[in-house]
N, C-alpha and C positions, 0 to 999 in steps of 0.2 A: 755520778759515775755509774756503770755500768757492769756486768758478769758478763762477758762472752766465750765461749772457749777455743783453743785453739788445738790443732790435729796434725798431729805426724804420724807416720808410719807404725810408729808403736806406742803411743802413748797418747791421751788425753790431759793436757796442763791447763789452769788458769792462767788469763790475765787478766788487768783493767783496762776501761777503755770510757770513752764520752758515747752515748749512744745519741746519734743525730739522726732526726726522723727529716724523713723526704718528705716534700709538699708535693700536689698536685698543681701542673701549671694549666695553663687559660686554652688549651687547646685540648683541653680531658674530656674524652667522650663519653656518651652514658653516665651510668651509675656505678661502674666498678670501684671508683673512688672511696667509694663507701664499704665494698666488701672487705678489701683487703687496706693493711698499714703496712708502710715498708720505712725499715729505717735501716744505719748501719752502726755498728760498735767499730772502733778506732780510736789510734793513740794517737797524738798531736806529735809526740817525737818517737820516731822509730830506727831503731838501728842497725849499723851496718852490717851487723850480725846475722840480721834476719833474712836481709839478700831477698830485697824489695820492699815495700808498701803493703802491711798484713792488713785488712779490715773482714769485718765479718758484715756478711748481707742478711738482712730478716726478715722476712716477711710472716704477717699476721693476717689469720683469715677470722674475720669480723660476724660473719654468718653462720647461723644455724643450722648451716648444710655443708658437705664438702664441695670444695671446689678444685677444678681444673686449672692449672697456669700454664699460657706457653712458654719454654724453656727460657725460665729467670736470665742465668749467666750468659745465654747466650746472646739474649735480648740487653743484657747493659749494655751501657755505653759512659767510656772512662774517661776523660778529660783531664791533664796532667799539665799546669802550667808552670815553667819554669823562671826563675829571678828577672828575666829579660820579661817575662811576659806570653812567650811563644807556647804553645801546644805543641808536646814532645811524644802526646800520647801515640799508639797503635790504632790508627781508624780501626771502627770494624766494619767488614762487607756489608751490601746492605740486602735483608734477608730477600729481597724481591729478588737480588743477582741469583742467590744460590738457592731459594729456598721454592721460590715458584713451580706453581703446578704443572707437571709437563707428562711425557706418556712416560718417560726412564728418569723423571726426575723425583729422589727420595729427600728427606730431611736429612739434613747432614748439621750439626754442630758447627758454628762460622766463627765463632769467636776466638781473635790471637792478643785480645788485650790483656788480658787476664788467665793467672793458671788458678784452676779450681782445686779442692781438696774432694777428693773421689768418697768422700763421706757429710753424709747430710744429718743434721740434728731435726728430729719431728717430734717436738714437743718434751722435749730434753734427751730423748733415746736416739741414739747414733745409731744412724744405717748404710751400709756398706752399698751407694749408690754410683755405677757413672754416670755423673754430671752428662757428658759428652756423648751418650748414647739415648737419654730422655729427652723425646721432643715435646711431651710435658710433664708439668709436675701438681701432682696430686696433693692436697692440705686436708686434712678434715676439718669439721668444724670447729669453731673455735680455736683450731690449729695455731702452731707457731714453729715453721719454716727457716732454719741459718745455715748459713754454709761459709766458710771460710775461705777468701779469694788471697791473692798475692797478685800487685803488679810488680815484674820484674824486669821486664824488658821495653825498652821506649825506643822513638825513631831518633836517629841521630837528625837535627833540625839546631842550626846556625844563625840563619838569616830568616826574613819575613817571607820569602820566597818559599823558603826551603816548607814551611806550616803549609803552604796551598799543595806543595806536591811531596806531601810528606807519606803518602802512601807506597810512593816510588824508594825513598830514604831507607839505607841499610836501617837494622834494628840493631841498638847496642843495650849493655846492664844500664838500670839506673846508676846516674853517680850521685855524689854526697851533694847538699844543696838544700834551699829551703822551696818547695812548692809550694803550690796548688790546685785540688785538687777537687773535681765536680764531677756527681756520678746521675748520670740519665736513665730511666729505666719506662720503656711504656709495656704496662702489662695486657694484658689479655685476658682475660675470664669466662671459665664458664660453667655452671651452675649444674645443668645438667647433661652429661654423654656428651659434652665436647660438640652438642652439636647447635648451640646458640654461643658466639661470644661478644662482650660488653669488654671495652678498652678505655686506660686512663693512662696519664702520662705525671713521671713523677721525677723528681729533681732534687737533688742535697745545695744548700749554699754552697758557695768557696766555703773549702777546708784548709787551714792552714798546716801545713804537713816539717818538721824539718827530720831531712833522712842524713845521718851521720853517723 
């Protein structure tokens, strides 16, 4: 088990949680793999109460130096499989759509799978960040990086159809039910001024989730 903490508006509470480290998959470029560890804390049962899927993201900088990330939350990707089997999650845009370099094109935050908690833990001290405004994120060395996500909202998705044009599909609350749940994350690194970067790509098994 695990210490993560979790963040509301006006308080700082404990919970527990399993802390599940992500792996590197077969298409990880470079050497970033090794800078940085990412895992996540999460509960296997979560409840209705909570009005969605709490986990907390971690990232650990491995290196003797600080390092650059481009914008963690923006860059997951959340996968949400339902009893049937089907992907209920929220696609996220892909950053080439919106994020590409252009003469009036700026970074803009693309992410609707996930609602962040507008405060970041850096190395257990809480700091009053927007997630939503940082198009990166700075670790010092040795660093350890969390932030506390919620999925709360998913596509409404019926049939096998409905998964292929599921970006088109109203968004409803999660309902009660047992999931699954797989979180994608390729990072981006860089070492110094942001103006070299080394990229790795990282992945949690199937999590088995039951929300009631």
């Amino acid at each position: 088990m695990c210490f993560a903490f979790l963040l509301n508006s006006n308080s700082i509470s404990a919970q527990t949680g399993t802390e599940i480290k992500f792996k590197t998959s077969n298409n990880s470029l470079g050497s970033s793999k090794d800078l940085v560890t990412v895992s996540t804390v999460i509960n296997a049962k979560q409840p209705l109460a909570g009005n969605g899927i709490h986990f907390t993201l971690v990232v650990k900088n491995n290196a003797n130096m600080a390092i650059s990330l481009k914008n963690i939350v923006d860059r997951l990707t959340v996968s949400l499989f339902n009893e049937r089997g089907f992907d209920i999650s929220i696609p996220s845009i892909s950053p080439e759509k919106i994020n590409s370099p252009g003469k009036d094109r700026k970074w803009r935050f693309r992410s609707e799978t996930v609602v962040p908690d507008n405060r970041v833990s850096i190395n257990g001290r809480i700091e009053n960040s927007d997630i939503k405004k940082m198009e990166f994120i700075d670790i010092p060395a040795g660093g350890e990086w969390k932030i506390n996500l919620i999925l709360k909202n998913v596509k409404q998705v019926e049939t096998r159809e409905d998964v292929q044009n599921r970006i088109l599909k109203p968004s409803k609350s999660l309902s009660p039910g047992k999931y699954k749940l797989i979180l994608f994350l390729p990072i981006a690194v860089s070492e110094q001024n942001k103006s070299a970067w080394k990229g790795a790509a990282y992945a949690t098994p199937l999590i088995d989730i039951e929300y009631n």
